[in-house]
C-alpha positions as a Markdown table, in Angstrom:
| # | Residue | x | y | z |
|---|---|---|---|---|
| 1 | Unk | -9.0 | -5.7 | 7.2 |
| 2 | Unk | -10.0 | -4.7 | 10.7 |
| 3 | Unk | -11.5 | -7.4 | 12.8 |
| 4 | Unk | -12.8 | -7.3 | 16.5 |
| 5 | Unk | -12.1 | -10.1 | 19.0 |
| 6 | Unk | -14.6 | -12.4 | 20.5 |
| 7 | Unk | -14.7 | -14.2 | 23.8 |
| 8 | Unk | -11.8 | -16.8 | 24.4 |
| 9 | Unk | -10.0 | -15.9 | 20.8 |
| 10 | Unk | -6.1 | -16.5 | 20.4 |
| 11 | Unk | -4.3 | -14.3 | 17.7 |
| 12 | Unk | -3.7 | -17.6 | 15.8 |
| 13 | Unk | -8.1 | -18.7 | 15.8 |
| 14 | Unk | -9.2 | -15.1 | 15.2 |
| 15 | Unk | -6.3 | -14.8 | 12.3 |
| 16 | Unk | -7.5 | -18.4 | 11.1 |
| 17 | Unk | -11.3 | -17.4 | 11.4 |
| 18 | Unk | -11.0 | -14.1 | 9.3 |
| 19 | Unk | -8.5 | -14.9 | 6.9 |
| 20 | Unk | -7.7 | -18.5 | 6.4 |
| 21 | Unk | -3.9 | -18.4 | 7.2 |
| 22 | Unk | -1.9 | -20.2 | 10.1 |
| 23 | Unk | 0.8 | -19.2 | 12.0 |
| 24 | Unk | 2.8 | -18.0 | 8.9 |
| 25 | Unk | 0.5 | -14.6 | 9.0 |
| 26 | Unk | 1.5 | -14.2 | 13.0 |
| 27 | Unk | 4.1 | -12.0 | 12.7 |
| 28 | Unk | 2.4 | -9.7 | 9.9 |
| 29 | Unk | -0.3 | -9.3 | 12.2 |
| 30 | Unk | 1.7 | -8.4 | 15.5 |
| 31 | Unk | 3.8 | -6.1 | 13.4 |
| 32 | Unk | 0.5 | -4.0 | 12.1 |
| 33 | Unk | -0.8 | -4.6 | 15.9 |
| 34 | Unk | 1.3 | -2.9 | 18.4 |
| 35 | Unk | 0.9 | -4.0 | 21.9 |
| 36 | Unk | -1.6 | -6.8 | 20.7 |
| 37 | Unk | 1.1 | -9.3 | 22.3 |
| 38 | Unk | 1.1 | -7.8 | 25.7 |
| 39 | Unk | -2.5 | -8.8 | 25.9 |
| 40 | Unk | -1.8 | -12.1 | 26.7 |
| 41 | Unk | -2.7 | -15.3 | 24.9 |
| 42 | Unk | -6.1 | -14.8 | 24.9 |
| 43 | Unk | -7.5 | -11.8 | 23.7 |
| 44 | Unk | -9.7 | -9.8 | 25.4 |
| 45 | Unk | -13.3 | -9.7 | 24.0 |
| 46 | Unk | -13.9 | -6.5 | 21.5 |
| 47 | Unk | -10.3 | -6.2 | 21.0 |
| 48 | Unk | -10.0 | -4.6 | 17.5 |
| 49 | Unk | -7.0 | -6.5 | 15.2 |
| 50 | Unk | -5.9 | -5.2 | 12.3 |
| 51 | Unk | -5.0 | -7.9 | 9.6 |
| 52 | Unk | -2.6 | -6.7 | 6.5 |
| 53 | Unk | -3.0 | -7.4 | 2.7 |
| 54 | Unk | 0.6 | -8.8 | 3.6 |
| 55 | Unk | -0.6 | -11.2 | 6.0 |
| 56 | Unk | -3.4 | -12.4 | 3.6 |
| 57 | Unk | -1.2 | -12.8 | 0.8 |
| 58 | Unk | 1.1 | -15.7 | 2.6 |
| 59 | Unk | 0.5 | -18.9 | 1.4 |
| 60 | Unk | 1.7 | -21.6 | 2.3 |
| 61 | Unk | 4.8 | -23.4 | 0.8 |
| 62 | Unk | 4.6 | -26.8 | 2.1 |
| 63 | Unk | 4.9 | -29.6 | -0.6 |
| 64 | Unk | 1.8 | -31.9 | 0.0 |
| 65 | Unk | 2.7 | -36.0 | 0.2 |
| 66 | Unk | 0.2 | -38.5 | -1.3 |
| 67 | Unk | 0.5 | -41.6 | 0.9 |
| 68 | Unk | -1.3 | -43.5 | -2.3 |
| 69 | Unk | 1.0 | -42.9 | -4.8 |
């Protein structure tokens, strides 16, 4: 999937915003993106992102803890 940039996105909101995944799809993304990390921290608006199956396939492996049980 191929997503554009709006103004004032970080990598991790615009990856969170289009795909529902956290950090864990980061490095997926800046591997299919080259460059996109010399950008900066903020990306600039209109910057076109491309998100791989690979990266929207992670889930995550965290155990969850009920405090009520």
């Amino acid at each position: 999937m191929t997503v554009r940039a709006i103004d004032g996105d970080t990598l991790d909101a615009l990856v969170w915003r289009e795909a529902g995944k956290g950090s864990d799809a980061i490095e997926a993304v800046l591997l299919a993106n080259r460059g996109l990390a010399d950008l900066g921290p903020v990306l600039p608006r209109g910057t076109l992102v491309v998100i791989p199956a690979s990266a929207q396939a992670i889930q995550a492996d965290a155990a969850l803890i009920n405090l009520w049980d």
